[in-house]
DRENTI-667429 format. One line per 3 residues: their letters; for each residue x, y, z of N, C-alpha, C. Coordinates in pm, 1 decimal, padded with zeros to 6 digits. Each point is the difference from the previous one (the first is absolute). Layout:
<logus>
A> X,Y,Z,X,Y,Z,X,Y,Z; ...
</logus>
This chain:
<logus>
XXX> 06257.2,-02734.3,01094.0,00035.6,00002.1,-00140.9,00011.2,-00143.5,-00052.3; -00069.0,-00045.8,-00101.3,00036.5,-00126.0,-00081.4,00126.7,-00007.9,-00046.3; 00047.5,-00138.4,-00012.8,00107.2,-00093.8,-00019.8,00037.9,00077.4,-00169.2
XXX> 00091.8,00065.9,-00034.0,00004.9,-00029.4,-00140.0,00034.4,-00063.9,-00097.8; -00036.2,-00070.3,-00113.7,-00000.6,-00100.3,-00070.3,00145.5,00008.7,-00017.6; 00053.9,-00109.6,-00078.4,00143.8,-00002.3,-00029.4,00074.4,00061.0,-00044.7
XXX> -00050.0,00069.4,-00101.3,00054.1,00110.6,-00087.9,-00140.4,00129.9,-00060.3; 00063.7,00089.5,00025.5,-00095.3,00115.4,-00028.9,00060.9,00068.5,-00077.4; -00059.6,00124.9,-00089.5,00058.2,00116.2,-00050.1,00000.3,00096.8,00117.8
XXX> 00145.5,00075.0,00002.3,-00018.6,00135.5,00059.5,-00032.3,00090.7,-00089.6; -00063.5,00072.4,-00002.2,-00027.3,00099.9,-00081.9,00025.0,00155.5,00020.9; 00130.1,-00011.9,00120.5,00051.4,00135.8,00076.0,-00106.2,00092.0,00052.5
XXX> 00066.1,00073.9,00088.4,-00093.3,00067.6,00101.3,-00056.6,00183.7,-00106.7; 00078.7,-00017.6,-00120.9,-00012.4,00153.2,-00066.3,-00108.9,-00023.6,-00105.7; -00081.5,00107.0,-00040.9,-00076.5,-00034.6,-00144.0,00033.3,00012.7,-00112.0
XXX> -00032.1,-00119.0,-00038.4,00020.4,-00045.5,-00114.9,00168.0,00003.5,-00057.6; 00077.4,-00067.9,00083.5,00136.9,-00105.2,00011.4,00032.1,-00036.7,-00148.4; 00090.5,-00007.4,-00057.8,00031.1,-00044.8,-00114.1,00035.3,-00110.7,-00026.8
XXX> 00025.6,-00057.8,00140.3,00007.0,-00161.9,-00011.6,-00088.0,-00084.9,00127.9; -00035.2,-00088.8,-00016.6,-00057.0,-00078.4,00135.0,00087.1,-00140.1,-00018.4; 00035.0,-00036.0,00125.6,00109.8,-00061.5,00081.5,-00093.3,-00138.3,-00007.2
XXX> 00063.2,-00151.5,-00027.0,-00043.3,-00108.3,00067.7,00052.2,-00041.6,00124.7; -00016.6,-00045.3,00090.5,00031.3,-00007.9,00142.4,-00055.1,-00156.9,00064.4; 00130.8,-00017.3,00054.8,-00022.1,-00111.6,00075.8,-00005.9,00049.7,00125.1
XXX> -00143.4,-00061.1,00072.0,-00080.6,00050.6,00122.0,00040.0,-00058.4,00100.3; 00079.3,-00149.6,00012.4,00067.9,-00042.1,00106.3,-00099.2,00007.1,00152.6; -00159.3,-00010.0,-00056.9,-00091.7,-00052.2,00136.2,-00047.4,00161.1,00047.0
XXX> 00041.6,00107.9,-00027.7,-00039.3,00107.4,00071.7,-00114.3,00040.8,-00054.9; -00078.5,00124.7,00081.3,-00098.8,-00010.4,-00011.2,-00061.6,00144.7,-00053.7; -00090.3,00032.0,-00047.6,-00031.9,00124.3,-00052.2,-00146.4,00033.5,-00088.0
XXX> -00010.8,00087.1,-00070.0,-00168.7,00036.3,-00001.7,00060.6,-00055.7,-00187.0; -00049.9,-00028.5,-00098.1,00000.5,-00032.8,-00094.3,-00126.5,00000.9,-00082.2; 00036.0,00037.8,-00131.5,-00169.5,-00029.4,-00129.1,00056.4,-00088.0,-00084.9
XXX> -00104.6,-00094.4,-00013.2,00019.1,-00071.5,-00141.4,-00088.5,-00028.8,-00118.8; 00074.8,-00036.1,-00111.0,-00050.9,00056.6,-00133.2,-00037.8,-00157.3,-00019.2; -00146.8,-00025.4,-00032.5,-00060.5,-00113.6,-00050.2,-00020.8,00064.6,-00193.1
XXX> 00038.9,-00040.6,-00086.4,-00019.9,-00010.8,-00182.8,00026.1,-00054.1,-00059.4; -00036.2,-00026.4,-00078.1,-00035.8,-00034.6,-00153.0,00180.5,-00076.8,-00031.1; 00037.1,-00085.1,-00021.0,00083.1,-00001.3,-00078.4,00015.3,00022.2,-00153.3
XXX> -00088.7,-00095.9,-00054.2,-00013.3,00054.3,-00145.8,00042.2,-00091.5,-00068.3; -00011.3,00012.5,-00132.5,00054.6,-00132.4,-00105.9,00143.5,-00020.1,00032.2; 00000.8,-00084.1,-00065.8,00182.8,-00026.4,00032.1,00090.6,00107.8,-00056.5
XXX> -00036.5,00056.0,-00132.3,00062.2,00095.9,-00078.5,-00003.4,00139.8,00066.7; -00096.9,00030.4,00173.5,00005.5,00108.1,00031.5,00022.9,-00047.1,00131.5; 00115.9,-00081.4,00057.7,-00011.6,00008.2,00147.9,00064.4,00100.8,00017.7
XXX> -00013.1,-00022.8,00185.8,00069.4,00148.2,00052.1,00116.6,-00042.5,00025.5; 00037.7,00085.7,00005.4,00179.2,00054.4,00070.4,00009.8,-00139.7,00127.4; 00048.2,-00064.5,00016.2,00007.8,-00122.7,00099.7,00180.5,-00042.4,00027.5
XXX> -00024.4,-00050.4,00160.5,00147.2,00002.2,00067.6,00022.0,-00137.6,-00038.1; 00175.0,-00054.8,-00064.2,-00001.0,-00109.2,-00042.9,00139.7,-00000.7,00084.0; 00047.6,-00152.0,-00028.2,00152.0,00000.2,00075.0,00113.8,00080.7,-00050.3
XXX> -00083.0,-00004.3,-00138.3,00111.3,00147.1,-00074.7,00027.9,00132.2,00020.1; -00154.7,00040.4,00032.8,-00020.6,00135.0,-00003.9,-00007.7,00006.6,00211.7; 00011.5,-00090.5,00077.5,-00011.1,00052.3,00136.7,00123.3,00156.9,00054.9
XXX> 00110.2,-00045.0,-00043.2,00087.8,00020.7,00032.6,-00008.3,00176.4,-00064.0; -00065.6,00029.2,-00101.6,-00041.7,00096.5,-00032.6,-00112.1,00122.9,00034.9; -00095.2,-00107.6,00040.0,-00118.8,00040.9,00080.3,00042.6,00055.2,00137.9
XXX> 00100.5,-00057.6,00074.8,-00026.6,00003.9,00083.8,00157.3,00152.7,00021.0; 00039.1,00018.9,-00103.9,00107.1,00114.9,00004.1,-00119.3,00153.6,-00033.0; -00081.6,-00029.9,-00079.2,-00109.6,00067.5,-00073.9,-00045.5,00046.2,-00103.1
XXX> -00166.4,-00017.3,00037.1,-00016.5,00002.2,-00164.7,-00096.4,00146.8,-00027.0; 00078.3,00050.6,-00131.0,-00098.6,00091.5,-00020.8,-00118.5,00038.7,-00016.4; -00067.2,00115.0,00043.5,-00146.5,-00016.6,00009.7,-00026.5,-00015.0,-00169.3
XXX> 00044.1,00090.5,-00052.5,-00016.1,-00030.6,-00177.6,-00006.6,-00123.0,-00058.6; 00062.8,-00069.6,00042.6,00011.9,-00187.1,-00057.4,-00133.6,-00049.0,00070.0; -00040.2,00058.6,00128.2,-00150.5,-00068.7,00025.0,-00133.4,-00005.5,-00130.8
XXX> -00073.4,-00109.6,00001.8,-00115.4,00024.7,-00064.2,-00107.2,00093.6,00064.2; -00095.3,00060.6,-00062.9,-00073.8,00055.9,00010.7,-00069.8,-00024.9,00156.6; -00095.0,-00089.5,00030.4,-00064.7,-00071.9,00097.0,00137.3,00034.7,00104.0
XXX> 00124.9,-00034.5,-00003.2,00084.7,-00017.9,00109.3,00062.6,00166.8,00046.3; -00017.0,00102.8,-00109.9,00042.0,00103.9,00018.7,-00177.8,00109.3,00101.8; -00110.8,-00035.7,-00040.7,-00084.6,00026.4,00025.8,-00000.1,-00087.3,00190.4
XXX> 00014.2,-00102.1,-00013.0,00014.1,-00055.3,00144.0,00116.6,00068.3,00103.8; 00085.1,00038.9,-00025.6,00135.8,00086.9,00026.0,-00071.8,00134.2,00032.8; -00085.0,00097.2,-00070.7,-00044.2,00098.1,00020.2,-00113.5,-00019.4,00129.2
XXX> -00101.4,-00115.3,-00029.5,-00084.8,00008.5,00113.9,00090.5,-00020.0,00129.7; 00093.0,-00130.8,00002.6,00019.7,-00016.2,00167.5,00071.2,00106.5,00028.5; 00109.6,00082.8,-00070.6,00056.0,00191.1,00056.8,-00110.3,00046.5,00034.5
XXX> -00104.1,00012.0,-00080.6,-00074.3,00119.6,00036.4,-00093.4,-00056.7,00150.1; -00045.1,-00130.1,00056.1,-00042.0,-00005.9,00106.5,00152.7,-00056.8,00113.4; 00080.2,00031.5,-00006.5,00092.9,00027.0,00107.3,00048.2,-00134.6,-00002.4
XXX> 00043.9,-00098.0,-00075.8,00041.2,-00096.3,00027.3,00116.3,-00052.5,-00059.2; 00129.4,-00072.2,00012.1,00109.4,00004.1,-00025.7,00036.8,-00113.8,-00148.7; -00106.5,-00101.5,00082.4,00068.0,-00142.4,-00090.1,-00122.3,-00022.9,-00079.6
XXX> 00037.3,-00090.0,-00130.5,-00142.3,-00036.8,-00067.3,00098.1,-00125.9,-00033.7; -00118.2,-00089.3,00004.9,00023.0,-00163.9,-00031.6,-00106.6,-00031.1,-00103.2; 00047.4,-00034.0,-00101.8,-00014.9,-00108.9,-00133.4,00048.4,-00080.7,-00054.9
XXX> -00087.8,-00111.7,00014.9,00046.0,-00123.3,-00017.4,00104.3,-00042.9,-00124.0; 00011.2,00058.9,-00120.6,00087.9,-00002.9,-00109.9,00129.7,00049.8,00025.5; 00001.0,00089.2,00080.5,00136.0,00112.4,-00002.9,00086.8,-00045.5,00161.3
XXX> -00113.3,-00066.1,00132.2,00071.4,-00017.9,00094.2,-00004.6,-00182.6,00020.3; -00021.2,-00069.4,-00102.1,00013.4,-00132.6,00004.8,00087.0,-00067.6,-00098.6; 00101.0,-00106.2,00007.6,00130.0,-00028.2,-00102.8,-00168.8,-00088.6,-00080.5
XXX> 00041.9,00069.7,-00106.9,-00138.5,-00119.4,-00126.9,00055.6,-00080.1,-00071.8; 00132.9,-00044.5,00078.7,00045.4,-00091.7,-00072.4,00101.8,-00109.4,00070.0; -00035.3,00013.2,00110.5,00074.6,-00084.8,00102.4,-00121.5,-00035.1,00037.5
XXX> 00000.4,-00135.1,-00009.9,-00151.2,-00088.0,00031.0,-00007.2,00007.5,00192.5; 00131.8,-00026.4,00047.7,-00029.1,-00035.4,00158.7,-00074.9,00173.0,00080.2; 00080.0,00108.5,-00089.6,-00055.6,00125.8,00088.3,-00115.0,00044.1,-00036.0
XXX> -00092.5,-00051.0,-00165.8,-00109.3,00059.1,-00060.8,-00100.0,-00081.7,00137.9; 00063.0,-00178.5,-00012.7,-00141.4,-00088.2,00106.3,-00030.2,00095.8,00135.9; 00155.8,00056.5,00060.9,-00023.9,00050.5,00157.8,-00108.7,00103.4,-00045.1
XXX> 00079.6,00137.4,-00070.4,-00075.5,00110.4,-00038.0,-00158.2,-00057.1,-00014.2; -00067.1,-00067.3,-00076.5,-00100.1,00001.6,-00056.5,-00066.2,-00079.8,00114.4; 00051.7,-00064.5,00058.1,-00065.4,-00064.7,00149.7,-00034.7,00078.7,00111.9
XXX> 00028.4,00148.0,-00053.9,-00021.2,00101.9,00067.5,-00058.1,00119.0,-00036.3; -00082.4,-00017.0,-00113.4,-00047.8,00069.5,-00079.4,-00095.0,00098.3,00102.7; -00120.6,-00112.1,00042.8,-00115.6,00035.4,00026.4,00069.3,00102.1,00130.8
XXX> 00048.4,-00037.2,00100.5,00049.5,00094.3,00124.9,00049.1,00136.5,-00035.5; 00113.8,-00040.5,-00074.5,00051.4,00122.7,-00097.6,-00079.2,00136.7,-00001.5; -00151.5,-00033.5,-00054.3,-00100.7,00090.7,-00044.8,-00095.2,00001.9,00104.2
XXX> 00005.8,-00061.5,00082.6,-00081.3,-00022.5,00092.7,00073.8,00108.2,00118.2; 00152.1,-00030.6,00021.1,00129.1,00111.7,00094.8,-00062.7,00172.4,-00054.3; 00019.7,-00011.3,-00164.0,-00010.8,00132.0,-00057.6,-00064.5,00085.8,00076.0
XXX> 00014.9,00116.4,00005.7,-00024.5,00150.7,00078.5,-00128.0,00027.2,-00120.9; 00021.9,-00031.9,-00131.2,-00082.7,00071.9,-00127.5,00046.5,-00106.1,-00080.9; -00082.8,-00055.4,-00077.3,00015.2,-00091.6,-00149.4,-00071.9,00104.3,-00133.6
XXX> 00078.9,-00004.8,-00049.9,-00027.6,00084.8,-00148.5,-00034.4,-00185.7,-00049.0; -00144.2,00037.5,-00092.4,-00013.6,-00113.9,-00142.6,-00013.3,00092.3,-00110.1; 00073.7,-00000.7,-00055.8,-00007.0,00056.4,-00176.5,-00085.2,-00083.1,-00055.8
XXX> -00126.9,-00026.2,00061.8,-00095.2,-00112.2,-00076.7,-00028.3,00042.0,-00152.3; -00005.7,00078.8,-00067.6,-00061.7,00100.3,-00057.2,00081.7,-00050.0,-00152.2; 00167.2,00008.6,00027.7,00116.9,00001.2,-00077.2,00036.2,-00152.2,-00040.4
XXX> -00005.4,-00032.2,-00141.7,00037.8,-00167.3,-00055.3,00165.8,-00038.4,-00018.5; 00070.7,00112.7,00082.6,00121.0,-00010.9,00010.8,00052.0,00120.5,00057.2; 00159.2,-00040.4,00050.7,00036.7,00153.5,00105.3,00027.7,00089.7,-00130.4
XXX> -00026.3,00034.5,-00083.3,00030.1,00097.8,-00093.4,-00116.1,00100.2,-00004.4; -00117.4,-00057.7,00097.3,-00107.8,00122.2,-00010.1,-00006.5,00083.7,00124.1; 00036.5,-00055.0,00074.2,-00040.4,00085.7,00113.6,-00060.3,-00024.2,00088.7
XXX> -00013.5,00086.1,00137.5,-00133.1,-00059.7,00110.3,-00086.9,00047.6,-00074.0; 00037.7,00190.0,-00044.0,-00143.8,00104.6,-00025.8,-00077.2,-00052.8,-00100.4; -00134.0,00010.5,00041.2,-00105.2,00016.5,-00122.0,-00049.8,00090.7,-00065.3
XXX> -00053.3,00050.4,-00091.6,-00119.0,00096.3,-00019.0,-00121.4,-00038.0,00030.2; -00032.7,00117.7,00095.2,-00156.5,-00079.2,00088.4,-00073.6,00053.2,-00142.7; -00122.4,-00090.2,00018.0,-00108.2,-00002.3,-00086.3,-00059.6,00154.5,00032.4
XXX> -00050.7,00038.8,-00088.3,-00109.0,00118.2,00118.8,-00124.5,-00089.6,00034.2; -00031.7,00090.1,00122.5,-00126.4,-00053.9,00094.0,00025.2,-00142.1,00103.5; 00132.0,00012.8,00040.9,00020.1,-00100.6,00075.0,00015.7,00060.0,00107.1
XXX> -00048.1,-00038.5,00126.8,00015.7,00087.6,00114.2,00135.6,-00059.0,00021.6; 00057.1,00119.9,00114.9,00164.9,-00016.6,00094.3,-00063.3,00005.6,00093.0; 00100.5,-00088.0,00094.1,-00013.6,00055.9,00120.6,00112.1,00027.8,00042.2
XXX> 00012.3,00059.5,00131.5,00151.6,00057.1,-00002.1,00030.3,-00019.5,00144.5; 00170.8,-00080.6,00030.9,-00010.7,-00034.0,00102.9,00134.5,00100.3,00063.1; -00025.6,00023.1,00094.3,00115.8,00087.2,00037.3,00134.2,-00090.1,00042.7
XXX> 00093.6,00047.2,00013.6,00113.0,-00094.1,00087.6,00098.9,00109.1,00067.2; 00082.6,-00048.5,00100.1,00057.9,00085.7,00075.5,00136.5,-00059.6,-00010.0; 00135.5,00033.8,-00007.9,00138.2,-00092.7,00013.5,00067.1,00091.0,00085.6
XXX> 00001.4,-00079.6,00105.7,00103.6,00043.1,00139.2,00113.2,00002.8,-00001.0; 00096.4,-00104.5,-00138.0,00118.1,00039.3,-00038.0,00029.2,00102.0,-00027.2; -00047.8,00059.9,-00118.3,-00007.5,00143.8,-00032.6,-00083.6,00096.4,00009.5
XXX> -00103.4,00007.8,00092.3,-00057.6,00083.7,00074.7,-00064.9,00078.8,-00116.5; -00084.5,-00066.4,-00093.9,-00050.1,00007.4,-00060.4,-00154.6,-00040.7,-00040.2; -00098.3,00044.5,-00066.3,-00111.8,-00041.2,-00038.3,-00065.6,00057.7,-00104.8
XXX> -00125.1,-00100.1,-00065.5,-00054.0,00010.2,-00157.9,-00104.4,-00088.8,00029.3; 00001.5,-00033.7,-00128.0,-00140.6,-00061.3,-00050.0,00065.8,-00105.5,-00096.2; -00057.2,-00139.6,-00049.3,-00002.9,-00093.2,-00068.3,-00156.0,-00010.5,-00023.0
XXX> -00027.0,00002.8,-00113.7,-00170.3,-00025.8,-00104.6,-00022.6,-00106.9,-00048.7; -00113.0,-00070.8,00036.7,-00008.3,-00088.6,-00065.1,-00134.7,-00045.6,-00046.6; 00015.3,-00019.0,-00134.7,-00150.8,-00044.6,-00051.6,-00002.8,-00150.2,-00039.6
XXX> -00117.9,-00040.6,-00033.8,-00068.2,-00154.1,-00028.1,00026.0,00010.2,-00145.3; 00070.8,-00117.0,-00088.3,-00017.5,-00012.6,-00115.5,-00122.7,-00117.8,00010.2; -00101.8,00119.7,-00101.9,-00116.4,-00108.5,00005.5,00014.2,-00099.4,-00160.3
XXX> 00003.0,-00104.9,00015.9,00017.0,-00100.7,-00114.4,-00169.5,-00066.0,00006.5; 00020.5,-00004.2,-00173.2,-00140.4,-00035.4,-00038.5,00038.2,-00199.9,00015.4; -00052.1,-00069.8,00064.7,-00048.4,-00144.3,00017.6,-00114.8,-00042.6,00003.9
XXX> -00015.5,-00060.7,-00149.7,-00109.3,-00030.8,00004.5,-00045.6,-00101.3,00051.1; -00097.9,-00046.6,00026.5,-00083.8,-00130.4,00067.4,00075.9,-00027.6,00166.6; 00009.6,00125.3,00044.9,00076.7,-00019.5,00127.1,-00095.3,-00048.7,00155.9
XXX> 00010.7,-00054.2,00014.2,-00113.5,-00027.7,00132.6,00054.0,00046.7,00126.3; -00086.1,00067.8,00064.2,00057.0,00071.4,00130.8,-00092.0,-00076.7,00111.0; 00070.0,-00086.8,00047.6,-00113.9,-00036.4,00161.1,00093.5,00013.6,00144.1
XXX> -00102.4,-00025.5,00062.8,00073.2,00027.9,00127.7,00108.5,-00090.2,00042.3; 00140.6,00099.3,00102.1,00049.2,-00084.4,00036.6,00023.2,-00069.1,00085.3; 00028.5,-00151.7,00037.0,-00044.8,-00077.1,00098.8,00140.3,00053.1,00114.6
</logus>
């Protein structure tokens, strides 16, 4: 099992919890997803852990006060069997310069540790969401998954957003 990052969300072992827990991980180790998105203009950031609000976060926060993108990330890691979800806004102080340098010096591993990385690439802020509306005529493909925590299994789909670029040059890669 990977190292888990410093602070994670629990997001309780029941579906769909009315609150998810911030947690200090104290080095232990466990299966984890994390949410790579969009922050957004300044006038739409997300929900983020400050020296004010730690002490709050970490008693709990309701799933209702989540943004969109963060309530949608909460639903995927329950539904593939996994406990904690780590995002960088909600499990890093964004305002204590010495813990943002460690955190962010640890970005890349972070996602690299992850069991599953959700990107809400799609969404120009957490107020939209992971989901898209697929285009029609985009193929899925569909990957199965199995979770031994909860002795469970499904499917996760996923299609190509094809973006029009023009004058794009495709050559081989070295």
């Amino acid at each position: 099992m990977p190292r888990l990052p410093k602070r994670v969300l629990d997001i309780g072992d029941a579906p769909y919890s009315p609150f998810v827990k911030l947690i200090e991980t104290h080095g232990r180790s466990g299966r984890y997803v994390s949410l790579s998105h969009c922050w957004g203009s300044i006038t739409k950031q997300p929900l983020k852990t400050t020296q004010d609000s730690i002490k709050d976060h970490l008693n709990g926060i309701a799933f209702k006060m989540l943004p969109r993108t963060f309530q949608d990330a909460v639903i995927v890691t329950h539904a593939v069997g996994i406990r904690y979800l780590w995002t960088n806004s909600l499990c890093t102080l964004q305002d204590d310069k010495k813990d943002w340098l460690q955190e962010s010096a640890q970005m890349g591993s972070i996602y690299e540790r992850a069991h599953l990385t959700i990107a809400a690439s799609d969404a120009i802020d957490s107020t939209e969401g992971c989901f898209i509306s697929r285009r029609p005529g985009l193929s899925t493909v569909e990957i199965p998954y199995y979770s031994d925590v909860e002795d469970t299994e499904g499917s996760i789909y996923i299609s190509a957003l094809l973006l029009h670029k023009p004058n794009l040059a495709w050559g081989p890669l070295r």
